[in-house]
C-alpha positions as CSV (number, residue, x, y, z in Angstrom):
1,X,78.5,182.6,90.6
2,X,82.2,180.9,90.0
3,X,82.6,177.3,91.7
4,X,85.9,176.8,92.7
5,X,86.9,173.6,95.0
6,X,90.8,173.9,94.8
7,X,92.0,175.1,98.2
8,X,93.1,178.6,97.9
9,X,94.3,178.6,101.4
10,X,97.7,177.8,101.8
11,X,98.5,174.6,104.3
12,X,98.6,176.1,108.0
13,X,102.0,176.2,110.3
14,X,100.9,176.4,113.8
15,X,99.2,172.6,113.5
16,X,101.3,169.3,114.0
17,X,102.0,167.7,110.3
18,X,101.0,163.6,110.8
19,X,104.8,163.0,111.4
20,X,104.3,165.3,114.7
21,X,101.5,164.0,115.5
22,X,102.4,160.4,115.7
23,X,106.1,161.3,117.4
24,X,104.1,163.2,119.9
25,X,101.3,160.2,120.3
26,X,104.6,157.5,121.0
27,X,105.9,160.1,123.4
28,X,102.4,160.3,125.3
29,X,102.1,157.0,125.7
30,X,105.8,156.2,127.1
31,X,104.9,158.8,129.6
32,X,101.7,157.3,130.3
33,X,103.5,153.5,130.7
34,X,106.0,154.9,133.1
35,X,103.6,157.0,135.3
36,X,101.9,153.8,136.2
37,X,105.6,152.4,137.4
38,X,106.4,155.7,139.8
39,X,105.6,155.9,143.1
40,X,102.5,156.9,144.5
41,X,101.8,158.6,147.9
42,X,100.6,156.1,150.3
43,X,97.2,156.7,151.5
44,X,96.2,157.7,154.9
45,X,96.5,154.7,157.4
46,X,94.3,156.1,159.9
47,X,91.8,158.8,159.9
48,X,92.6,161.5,162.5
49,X,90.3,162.3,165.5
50,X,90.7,165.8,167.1
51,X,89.1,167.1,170.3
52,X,87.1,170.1,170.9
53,X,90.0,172.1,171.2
54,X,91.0,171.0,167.8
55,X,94.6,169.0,169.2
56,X,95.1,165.8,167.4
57,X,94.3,163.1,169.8
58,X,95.5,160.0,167.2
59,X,98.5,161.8,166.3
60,X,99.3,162.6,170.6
61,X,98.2,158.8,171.2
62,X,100.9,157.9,168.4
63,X,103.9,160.1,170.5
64,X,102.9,158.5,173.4
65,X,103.0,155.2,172.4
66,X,106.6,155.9,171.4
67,X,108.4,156.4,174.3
68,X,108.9,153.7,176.3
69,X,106.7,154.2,179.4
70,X,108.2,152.2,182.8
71,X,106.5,152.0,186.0
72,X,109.0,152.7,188.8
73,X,108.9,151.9,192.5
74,X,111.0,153.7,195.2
75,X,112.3,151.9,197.4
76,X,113.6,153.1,200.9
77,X,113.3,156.4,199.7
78,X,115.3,156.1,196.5
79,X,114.2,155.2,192.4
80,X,114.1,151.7,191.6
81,X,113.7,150.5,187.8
82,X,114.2,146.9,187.5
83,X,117.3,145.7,185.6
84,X,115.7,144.1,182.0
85,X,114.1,148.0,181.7
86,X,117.4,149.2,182.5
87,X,118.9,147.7,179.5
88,X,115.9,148.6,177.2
89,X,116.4,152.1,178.4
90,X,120.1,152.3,177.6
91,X,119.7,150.7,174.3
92,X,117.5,153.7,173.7
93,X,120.1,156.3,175.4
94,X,117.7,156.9,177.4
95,X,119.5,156.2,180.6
């Protein structure tokens, strides 16, 4: 039986040489120090409630509470809206 401990094998191309390897390393960790810096998607403020008809009550609660709701009076017959929610209405174009 013949001992031989040279490496007959000749050097492999499909891995990184150490060059590679450390280029690719200094690359990974720029990525890694500007994904900290981007944006991330806020997280859920509230936590949605839906009915048993599965409609999203926090999310119709939410639309409501947009529009500017104005109790009215008539008055001899015809709509009255007092003048200060007159002027909140028209800076809305609303009226």
């Amino acid at each position: 039986m013949a001992l031989n401990f040279d490496n007959t094998f000749p050097e492999p191309d499909f891995l990184p040489s150490a060059d590679e390897m450390e280029t690719y390393r200094t690359l990974s960790n720029k990525h890694d120090m500007y994904e900290n810096l981007s944006p991330r998607k806020r997280p859920a403020r509230r936590v949605d409630e839906y009915d048993e008809y599965g409609r999203n009550i926090t999310e119709y609660n939410h639309r409501q509470n947009k529009v500017p709701w104005i109790k009215v009076k008539y008055v001899k017959g015809k709509l009255y809206i007092p003048d200060d929610k007159k002027n909140i209405l028209r800076s809305m174009g609303l009226f």
